[in-house]
C-alpha positions in Angstrom: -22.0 -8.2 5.6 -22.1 -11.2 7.8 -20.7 -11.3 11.0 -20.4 -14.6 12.6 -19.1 -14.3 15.7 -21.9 -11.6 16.4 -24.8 -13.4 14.8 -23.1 -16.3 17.3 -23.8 -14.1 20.3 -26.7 -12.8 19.2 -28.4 -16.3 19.1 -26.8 -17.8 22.2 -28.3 -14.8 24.1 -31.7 -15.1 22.5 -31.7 -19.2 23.7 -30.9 -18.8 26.8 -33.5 -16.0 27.4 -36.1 -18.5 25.6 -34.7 -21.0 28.0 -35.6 -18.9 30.7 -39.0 -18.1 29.5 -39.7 -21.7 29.5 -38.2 -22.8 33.0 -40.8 -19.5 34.1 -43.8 -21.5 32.1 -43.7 -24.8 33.5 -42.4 -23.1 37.4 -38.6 -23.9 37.2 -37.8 -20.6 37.9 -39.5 -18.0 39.4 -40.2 -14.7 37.4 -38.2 -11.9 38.3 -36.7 -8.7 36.1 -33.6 -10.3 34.9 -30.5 -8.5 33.0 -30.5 -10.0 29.0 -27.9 -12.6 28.7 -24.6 -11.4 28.1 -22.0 -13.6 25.8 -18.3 -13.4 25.9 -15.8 -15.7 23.8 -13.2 -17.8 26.8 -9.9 -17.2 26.7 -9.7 -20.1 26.7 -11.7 -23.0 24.2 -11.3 -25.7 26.6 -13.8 -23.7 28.3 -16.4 -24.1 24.9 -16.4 -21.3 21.9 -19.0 -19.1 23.6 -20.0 -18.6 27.2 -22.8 -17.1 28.9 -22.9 -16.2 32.8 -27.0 -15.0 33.1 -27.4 -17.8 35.6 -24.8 -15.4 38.0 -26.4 -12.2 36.4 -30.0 -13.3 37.1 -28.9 -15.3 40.5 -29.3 -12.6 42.6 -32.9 -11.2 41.5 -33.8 -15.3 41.6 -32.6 -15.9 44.9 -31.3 -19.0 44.1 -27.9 -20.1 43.8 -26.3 -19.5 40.3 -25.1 -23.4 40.0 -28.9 -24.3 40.6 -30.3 -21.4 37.6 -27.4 -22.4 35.3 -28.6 -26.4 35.4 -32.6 -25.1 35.1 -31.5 -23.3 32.4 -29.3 -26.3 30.6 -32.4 -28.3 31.0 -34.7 -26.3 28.9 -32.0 -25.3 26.3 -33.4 -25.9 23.1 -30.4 -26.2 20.4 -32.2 -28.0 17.4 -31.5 -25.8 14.1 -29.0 -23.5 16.3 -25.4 -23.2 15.5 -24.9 -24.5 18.3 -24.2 -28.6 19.1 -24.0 -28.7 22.9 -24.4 -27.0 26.1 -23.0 -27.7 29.5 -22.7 -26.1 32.9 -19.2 -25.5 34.3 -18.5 -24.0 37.5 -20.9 -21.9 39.6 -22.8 -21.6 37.1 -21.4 -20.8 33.8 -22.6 -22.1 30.6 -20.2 -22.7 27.6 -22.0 -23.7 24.3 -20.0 -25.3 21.2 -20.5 -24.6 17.7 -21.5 -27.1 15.1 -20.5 -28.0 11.8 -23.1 -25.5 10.2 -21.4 -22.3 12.2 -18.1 -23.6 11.1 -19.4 -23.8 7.4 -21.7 -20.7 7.6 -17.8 -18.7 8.0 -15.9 -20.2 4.9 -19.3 -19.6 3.1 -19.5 -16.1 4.2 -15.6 -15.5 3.2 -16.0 -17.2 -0.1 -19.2 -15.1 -0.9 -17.8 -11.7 0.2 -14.5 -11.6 -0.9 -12.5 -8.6 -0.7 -15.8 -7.0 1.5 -14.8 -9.5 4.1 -14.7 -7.9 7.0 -17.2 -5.0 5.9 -20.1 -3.6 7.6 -22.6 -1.1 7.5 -22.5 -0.2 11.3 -21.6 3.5 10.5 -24.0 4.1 7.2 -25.1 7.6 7.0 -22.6 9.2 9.1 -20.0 11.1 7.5 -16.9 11.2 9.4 -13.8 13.8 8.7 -10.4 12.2 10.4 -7.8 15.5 10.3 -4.1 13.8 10.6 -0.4 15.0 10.0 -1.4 19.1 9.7 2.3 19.8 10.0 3.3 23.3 10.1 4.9 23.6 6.4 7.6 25.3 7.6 9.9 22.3 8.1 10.4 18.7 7.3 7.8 16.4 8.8 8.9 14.5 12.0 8.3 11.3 13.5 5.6 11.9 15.3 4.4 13.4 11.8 5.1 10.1 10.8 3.0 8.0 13.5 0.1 10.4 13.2 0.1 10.1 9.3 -0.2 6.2 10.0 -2.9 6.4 12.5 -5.0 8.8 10.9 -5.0 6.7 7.7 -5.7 3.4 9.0 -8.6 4.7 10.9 -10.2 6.3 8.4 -9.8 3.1 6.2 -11.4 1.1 9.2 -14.1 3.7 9.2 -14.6 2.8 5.8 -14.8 -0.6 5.8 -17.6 0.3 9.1 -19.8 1.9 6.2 -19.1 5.9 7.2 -18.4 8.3 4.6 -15.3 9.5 5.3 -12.5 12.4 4.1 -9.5 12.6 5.1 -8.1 16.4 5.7 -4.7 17.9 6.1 -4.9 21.2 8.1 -2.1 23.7 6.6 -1.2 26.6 8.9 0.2 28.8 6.5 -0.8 31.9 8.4 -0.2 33.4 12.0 3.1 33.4 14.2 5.1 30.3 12.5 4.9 31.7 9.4 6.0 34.8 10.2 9.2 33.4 12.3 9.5 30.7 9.0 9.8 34.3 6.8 12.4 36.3 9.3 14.3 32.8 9.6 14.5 32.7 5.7 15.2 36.8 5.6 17.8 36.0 8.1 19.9 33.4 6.0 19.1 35.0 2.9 20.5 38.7 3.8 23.4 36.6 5.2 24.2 35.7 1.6 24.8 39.2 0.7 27.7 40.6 0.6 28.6 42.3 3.8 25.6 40.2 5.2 28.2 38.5 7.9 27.3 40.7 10.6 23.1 39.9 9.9 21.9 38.7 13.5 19.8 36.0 13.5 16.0 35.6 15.1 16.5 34.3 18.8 13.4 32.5 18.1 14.4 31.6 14.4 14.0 28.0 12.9 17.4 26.6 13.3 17.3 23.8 10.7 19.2 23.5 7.6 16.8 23.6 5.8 15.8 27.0 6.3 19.9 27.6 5.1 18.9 25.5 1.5 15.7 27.5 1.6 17.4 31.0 1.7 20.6 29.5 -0.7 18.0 28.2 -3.5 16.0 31.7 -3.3 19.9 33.5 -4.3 21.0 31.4 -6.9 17.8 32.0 -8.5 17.1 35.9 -7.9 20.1 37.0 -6.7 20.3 39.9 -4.6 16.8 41.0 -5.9 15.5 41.9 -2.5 18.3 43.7 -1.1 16.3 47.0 -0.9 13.2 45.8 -0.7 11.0 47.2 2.4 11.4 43.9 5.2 7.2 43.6 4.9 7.7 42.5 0.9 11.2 40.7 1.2 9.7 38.7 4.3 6.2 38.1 2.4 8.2 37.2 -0.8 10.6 34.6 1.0 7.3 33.0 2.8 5.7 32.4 -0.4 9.0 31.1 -2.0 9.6 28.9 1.3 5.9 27.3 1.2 6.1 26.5 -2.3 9.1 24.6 -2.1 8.2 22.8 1.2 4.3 21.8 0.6 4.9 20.1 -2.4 7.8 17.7 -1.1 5.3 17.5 1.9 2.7 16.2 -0.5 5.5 13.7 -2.4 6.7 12.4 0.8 2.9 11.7 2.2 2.1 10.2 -0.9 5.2 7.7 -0.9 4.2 7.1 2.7 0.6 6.0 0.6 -1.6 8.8 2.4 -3.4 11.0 0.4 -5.9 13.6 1.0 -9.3 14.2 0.2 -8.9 17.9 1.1 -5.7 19.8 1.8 -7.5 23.2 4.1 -5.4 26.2 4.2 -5.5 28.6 7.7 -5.3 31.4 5.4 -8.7 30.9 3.9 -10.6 31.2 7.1 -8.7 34.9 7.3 -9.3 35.9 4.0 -12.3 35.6 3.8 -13.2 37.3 7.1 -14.8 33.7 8.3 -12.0 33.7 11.8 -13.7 37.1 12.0 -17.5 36.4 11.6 -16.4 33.6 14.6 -15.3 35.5 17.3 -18.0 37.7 16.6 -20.6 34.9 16.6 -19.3 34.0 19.9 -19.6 37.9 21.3 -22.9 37.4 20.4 -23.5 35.0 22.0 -22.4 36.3 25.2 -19.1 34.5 25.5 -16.3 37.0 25.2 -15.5 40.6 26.8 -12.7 42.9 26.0 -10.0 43.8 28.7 -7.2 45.8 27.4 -7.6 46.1 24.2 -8.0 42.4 23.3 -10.9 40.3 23.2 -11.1 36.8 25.5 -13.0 34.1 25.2 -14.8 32.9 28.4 -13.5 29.8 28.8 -13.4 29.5 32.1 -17.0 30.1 32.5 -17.6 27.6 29.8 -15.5 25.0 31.3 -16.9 25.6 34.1 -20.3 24.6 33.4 -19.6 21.7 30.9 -18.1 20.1 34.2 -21.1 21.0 36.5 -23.1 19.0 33.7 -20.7 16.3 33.8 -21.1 16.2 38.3 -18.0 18.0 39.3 -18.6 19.7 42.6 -18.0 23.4 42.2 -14.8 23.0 44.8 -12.5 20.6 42.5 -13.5 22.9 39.7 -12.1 25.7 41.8 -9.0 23.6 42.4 -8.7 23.5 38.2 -7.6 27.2 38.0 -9.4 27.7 35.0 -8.6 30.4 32.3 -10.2 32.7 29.7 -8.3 32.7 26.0 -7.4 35.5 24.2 -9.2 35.4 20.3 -7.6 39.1 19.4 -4.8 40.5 20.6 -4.8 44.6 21.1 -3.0 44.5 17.6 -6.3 43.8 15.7 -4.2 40.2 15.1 -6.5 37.4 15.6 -4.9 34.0 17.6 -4.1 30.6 16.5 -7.2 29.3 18.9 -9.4 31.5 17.4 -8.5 30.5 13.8 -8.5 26.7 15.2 -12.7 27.3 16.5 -13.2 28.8 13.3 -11.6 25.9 11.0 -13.6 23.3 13.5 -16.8 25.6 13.4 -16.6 25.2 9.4 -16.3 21.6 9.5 -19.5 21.3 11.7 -21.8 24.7 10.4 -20.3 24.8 6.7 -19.4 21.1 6.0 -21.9 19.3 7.8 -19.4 16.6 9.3 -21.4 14.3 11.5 -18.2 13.9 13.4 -14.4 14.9 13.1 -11.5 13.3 14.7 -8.0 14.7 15.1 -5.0 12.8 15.6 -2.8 15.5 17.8 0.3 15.0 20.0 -0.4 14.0 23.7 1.9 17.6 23.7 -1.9 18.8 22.8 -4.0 17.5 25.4 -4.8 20.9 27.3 -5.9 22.3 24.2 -8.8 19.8 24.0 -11.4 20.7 26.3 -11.0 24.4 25.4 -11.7 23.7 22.0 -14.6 21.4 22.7 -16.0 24.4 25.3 -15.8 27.3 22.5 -17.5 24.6 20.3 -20.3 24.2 23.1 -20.6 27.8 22.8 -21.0 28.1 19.7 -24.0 25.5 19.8 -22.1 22.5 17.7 -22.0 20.2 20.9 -18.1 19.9 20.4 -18.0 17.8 23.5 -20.1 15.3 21.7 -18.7 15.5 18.2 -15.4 16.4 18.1 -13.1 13.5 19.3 -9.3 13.7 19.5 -7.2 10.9 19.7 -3.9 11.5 21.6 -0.8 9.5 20.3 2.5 9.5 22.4 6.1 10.1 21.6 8.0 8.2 19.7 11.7 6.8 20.3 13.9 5.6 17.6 16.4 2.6 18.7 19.5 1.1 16.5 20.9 -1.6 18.2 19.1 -0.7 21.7 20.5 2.5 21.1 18.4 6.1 21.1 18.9 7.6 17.6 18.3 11.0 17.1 20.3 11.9 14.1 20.1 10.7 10.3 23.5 8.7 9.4 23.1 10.2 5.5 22.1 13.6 6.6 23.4 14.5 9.9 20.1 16.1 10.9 17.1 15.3 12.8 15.5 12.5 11.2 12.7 13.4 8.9 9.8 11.3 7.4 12.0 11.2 4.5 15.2 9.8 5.8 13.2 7.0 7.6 11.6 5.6 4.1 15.3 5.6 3.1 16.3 4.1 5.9 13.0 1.6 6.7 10.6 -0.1 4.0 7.0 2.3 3.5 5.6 -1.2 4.7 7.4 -1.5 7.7 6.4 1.8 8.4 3.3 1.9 8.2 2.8 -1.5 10.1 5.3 -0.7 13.0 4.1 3.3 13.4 0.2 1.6 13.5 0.8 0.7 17.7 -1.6 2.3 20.1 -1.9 5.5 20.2 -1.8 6.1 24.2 1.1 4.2 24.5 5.1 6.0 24.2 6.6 3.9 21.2 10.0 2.2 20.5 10.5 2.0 16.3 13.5 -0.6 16.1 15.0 0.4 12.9 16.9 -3.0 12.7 13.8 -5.2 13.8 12.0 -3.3 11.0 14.3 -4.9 8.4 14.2 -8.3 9.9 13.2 -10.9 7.4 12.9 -13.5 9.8 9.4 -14.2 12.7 10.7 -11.8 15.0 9.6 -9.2 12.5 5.6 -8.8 12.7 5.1 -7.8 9.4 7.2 -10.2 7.7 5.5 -12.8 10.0 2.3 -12.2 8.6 3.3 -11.1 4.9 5.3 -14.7 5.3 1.9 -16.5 6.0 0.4 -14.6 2.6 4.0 -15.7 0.7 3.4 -19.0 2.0 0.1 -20.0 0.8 0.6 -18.7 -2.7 3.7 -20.6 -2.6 1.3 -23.3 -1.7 -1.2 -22.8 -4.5 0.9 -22.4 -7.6 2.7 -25.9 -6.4 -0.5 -27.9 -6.0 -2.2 -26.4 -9.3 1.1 -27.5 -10.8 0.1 -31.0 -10.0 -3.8 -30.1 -11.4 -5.2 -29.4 -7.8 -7.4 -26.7 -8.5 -8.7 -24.4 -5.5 -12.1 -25.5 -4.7 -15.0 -23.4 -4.7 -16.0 -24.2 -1.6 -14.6 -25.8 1.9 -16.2 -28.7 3.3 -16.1 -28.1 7.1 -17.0 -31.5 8.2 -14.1 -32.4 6.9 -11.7 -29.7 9.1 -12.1 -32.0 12.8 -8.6 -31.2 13.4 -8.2 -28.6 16.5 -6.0 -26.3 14.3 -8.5 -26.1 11.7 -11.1 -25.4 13.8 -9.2 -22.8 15.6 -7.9 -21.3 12.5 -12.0 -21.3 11.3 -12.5 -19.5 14.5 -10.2 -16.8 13.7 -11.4 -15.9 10.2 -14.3 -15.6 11.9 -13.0 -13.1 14.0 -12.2 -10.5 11.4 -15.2 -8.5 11.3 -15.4 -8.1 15.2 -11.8 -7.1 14.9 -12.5 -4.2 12.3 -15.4 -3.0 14.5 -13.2 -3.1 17.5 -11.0 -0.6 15.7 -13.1 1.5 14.1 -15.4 1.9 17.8 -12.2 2.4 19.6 -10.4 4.9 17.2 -7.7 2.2 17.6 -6.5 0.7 14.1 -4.1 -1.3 15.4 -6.6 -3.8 16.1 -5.9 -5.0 12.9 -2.1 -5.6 13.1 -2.6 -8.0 16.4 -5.5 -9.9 14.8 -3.2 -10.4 12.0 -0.8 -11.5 14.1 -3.3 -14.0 15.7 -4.1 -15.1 12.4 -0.8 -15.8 10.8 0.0 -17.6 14.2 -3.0 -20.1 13.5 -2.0 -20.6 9.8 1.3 -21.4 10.6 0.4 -24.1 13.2 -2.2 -25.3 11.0 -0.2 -25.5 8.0 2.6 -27.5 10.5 0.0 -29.8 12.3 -2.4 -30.6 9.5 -0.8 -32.1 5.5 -2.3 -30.5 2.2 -0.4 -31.9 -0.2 -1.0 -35.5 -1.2 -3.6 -35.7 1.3 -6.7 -37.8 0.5 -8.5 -35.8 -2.2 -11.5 -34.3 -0.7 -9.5 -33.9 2.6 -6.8 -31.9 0.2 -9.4 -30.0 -1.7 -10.9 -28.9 2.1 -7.7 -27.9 3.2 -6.5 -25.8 -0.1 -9.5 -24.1 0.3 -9.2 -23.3 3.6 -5.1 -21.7 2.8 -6.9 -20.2 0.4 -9.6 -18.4 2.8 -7.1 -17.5 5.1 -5.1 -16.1 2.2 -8.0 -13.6 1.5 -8.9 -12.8 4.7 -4.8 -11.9 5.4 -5.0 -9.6 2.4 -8.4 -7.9 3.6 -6.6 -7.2 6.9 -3.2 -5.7 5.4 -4.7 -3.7 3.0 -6.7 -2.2 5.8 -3.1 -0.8 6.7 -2.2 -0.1 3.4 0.2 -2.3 3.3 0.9 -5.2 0.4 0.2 -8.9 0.3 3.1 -10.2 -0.8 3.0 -13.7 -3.6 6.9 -14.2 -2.8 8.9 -12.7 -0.5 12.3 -11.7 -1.8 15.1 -11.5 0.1 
């Protein structure tokens, strides 16, 4: 899949280092061992469409001053069958090249050939990637920052895709350990309060609080009744867990997939016990050499592990010391294995079982000291977690209702739940507005998420869509059909040419996100882009324009148009014909 912009570096850096070879050839320049010449895009395009600074880079190993290598270099540019029409040194010693008519061309050609694989590459072929989002403990509705997570995982694994990895999406479900056990007394609890005489029934000091555990324990009577009365706490408690998870995993599943997420693999914690695997792990790792046993439990090593990842990484052995490292327990004294040793296992069996080239979590910043211990037992285990496990960190999220914090649904009177926001918020808006960096703390604007007006990102760009197949169906009425092709030599105008310039942006943009595990990428270059259709579509007429001009222009809505849609369903969100108010 073509990338302009790259190819566009690519060659600028490859002329300029032939310019140098030749201004070495003929004694214009000395030789000396010079970097490769880097290329950035200015800020600003008064300052050309591509820049180079290898006259400063070299300058130094040149002895000579950058202004004077910059002008040696200009000299012996040749541009002849480049992209590129014309060079010129600026300042001390920059050189900013322009694009010609052919680079312009070669984009519209490349987004008329491609299509809907716009945008695609094959950067990441052969890897095969595992992005693990959401995993919310099934014992309660799914939260917002369930909600931002679920966003964030999705969108990167799309942009993954569209990189060329082979990628699965995973939902982790604990349904074993601690929280299921306090999800089971919290349902006993309620339900035994049912009974009669069940008034004076204390509840859990640790118990789950929610109502929903009270609609849990109520369903569970009106259909059975007092069944469990007299049944032995271990069978009652084990009956109302399996009664509570298959009521709540299901409308976890119906409100994911109204959100548009869907797994490849939903992975239960109770498999990795069943079948003895959280076993064979800690066992593996006593083998090893990397636990010992102090009363009656069995600890990891992890501050010996720790330790020495950050010797390898150049820590002196004083700030280590300063770190207070310390060791995990993997087994408590009551033969009961712990949550970190079921979470090594689960990550073990996506490296050693599943052969994932790579897995990515999308965790809570809440989780961030739980990252390098997991990477460390990883090391031990001899899966080079440090180098192939990567969690991305995502921050808090506040919701605000006319500048105000909102922490309570108005329908339901509870916390607000995944669910009560898509009843609240369109799946869209969602999606687009929960799709913000991840290291950054979050404001969702509930009423700027409605907004049907520019101030509302997503309906500024869907808006742009709207607006060219508004524009479309209006000329075909009058017979103007939509070229098959764009003549650029006929798109002078500066807002054609920028707007050129940004389609040609798309598939940098789409490897931005995918190499910085940061999809939202995507929603500022759309942003960009709709911007430049807009003042393109205000600066430049389409209709009843002279033909060929007309036919240039329609074509070039009608890139931009693709190129819009590529981009939003990236984020899983529509491309709207009309927008309805």
């Amino acid at each position: 899949m073509k990338n302009l912009i790259q190819s566009a570096k690519e060659q600028l850096s490859a002329l300029a280092a032939d310019a140098y070879r030749d201004c070495v050839s003929d004694g214009t320049l000395p030789e000396a061992p010079v970097p490769a010449p880097p290329v950035e895009v200015p800020r600003d395009s008064a300052n050309g469409d591509f820049t180079t600074t290898f006259a400063l880079a070299a300058a130094k190993a040149l002895r000579m001053p950058p202004r004077a290598v910059g002008q040696a270099l200009a000299d012996h540019l040749r541009l002849e069958g480049s992209g590129f029409a014309s060079a010129e040194i600026a300042g001390p010693g920059f050189l900013n090249f322009r694009v010609g008519d052919g680079w312009y061309e070669s984009v519209l050609s490349a987004i008329e050939e491609e299509g809907p694989a716009y945008g695609t590459s094959e950067d990441l072929k052969g890897q095969k990637i595992m992005v693990e989002f959401v995993s919310a403990n099934p014992t309660g509705p799914m939260h917002m920052g369930n909600a931002r997570g679920g966003v964030l995982g999705d969108t990167l694994a799309s942009v993954l895709e569209a990189s060329g990895a082979e990628v699965s999406r995973e939902f982790y479900v604990n349904d074993a350990g601690h929280q299921i056990d306090k999800f089971a007394h919290s349902i006993e609890a309620r339900y035994l309060q049912l009974l009669p005489g069940g008034e004076a029934v204390p509840f859990p000091e640790d118990g789950y609080q929610g109502e929903d555990i009270r609609d849990l324990a109520k369903a569970y009577y009106e259909a059975n009744g007092s069944r469990l009365a007299e049944a032995a706490p271990e069978e009652r408690q084990a009956e109302l867990a399996r009664f509570g998870l298959e009521r709540n995993l299901p409308k976890m599943k119906a409100d994911l997939l109204r959100y548009k997420i869907s797994y490849d693999t939903w992975f239960y914690e109770s498999s990795l016990h069943e079948s003895g695997y959280v076993a064979e792990t800690v066992n593996l790792l006593s083998e090893k050499g990397w636990t010992y046993e102090k009363d009656g439990a069995v600890w990891l090593k992890t501050a010996e592990i720790l330790g020495e990842n950050l010797r390898k990484a150049g820590k002196r052995p004083a700030d280590i010391e300063k770190l207070d490292l310390k060791d995990d327990v993997l087994r408590r004294a009551n033969g009961f294995y712990t949550y970190f040793a079921a979470d090594i296992a689960y990550h073990r069996n996506k490296f050693a079982v599943r052969g994932f080239d790579r897995v990515i979590n999308i965790w809570g910043a809440d989780h961030h000291g739980h990252v390098a211990r997991l990477k460390g037992a990883l090391d031990a285990l001899g899966l080079d977690g440090s180098g192939r496990l990567e969690i991305v960190l995502m921050q808090l999220v506040k919701l605000l209702r006319d500048g105000e914090t909102v922490r309570m649904s108005k329908r339901t009177g509870r916390a607000i739940s995944l669910s009560d926001l898509l009843d609240e918020v369109p799946v869209d808006a969602a999606r687009w507005f929960f799709n913000a960096k991840a290291d950054t703390q979050m404001e969702f604007d509930l009423g700027l998420a409605v907004r049907q007006d520019a101030e509302n990102p997503l309906y500024y760009v869907q808006y742009a869509h709207a607006r060219i197949c508004s524009l479309l169906r209006l000329l075909q009425e009058d017979g103007a059909a939509v070229p098959d092709h764009a003549e650029a030599s006929l798109l002078r105008h500066e807002t054609e040419r920028a707007l050129i310039k940004d389609l040609a942006r798309f598939p940098d943009e789409v490897r931005f996100a995918a190499r910085d595990r940061d999809p939202s990428h995507i929603n500022r270059y759309l942003q960009d882009l709709a911007g430049s259709f807009h003042r393109f579509y205000n600066a430049c007429r389409i209709r009843g324009e002279e033909a060929a001009v007309q036919s240039a222009r329609l074509k070039l809505a009608d890139d931009t148009r693709r190129v819009l849609r590529n981009g939003l369903k990236l984020l899983g969100v529509e491309a709207p014909e009309k927008m309805v108010k």
